[in-house]
N, C-alpha and C positions, 0 to 999 in steps of 0.2 A: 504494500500500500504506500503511495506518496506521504511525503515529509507535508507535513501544511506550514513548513517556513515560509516568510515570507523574505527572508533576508534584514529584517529589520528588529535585531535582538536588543532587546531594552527589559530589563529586570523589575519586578515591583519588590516591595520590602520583603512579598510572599514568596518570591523565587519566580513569579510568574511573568513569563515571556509575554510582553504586549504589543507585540507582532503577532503571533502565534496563537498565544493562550496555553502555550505547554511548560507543566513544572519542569525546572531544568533536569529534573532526573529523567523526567521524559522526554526532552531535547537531546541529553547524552545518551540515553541508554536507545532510542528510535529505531537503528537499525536491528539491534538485537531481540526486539518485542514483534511477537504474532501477527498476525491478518486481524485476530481475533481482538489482541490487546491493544492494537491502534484502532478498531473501535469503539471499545470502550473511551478511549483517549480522545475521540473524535466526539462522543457524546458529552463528554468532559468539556469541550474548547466552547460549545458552542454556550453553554451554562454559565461560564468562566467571561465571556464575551461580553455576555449580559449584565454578569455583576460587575462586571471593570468597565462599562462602559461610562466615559465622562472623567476617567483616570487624569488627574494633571500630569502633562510628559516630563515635570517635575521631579516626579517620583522616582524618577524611573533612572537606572543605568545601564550601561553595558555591560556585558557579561564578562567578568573579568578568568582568566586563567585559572586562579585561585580556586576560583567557587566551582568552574567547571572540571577541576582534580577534585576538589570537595564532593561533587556529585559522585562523579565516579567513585570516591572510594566509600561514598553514601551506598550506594548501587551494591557494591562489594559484599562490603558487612552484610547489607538483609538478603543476599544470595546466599552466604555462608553461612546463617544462621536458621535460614529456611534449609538448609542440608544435614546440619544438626540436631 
């Protein structure tokens, strides 16, 4: 299933992509998740769209390095502990 980036990544305080509408764990981890779990994530953006709508682009920043190693080793742990 397609990415729904839009190429316009700007972060809310919530992790939330406001290009997109995807939590960045879901931005990093996208290629690796299902047909099934980018639907889910698909009924997610459009809910996510709704309640951010009117967001000041104040809020918002770019996605720094940092946070997207963060994500991933966020990703990590609950893969590992879901194996435990």
């Amino acid at each position: 299933m397609d990415s729904p980036c839009i190429a316009s990544c700007k972060l809310n305080a919530d992790k939330i992509c406001m290009g997109c509408y995807r939590h960045i764990e879901e931005i990093v981890d996208w290629n690796k998740r299902s047909d099934a779990e980018h639907a889910v994530i698909y009924q997610k953006l459009a809910e996510r769209k709704l309640q951010l709508a009117g967001t000041p682009a104040d809020t918002t920043s770019v996605i720094t390095q940092a946070e997207w190693q963060q994500a991933k080793a966020a990703i990590a742990l609950k893969k590992q502990s879901q194996l435990s």
